[in-house]
N, C-alpha and C positions, 0 to 999 in steps of 0.2 A: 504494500500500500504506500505510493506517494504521497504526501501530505503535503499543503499550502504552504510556502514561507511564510506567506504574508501575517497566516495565523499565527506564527512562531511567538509574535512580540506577549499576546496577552496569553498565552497557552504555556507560558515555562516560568520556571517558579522564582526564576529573576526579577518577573514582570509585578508579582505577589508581593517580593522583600520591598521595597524601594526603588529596586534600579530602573531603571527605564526600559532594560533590555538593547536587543541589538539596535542598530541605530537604519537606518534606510539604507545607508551608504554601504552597510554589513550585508545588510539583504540583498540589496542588487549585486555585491559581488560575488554571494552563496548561487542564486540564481542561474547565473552567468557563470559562473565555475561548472554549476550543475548541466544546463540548459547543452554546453560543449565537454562533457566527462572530462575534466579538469577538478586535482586536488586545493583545495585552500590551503596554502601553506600560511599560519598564522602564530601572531605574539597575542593572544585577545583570547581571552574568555568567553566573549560574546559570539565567536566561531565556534568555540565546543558546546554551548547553547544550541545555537543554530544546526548543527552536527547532530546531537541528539533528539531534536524534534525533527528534521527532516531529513529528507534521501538528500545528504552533500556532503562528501566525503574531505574531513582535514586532517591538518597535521601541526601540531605545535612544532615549528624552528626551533625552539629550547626549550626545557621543564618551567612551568608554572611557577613565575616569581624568584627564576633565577637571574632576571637580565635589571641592569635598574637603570 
């Protein structure tokens, strides 16, 4: 099952804490990663959000909170 980006924002429990979640700029390039089977290669949190609510495959450049 495919699932909507668009839905991504109020559907992940980012959206629930305060954060705002991913931002537009996120989604259109989840989309478009998606859209031509292309990895997201990403430093953001807000890509392993997006990763888990939908079909778009990424990959953290380096472990969570090691870069400053």
């Amino acid at each position: 099952m495919t699932r909507n980006l668009v839905d991504v924002d109020e559907e992940t429990p980012a959206a629930t804490s305060g954060h705002q979640g991913p931002s537009a700029v996120d989604l259109l390039i989840a989309v478009t990663a998606r859209h031509h089977g292309l990895k997201v290669l990403h430093y953001d949190r807000d890509f392993a959000t997006i990763a888990k609510a939908a079909d778009v495959e990424t990959e953290w450049v380096a472990p969570p909170g090691s870069v400053n």
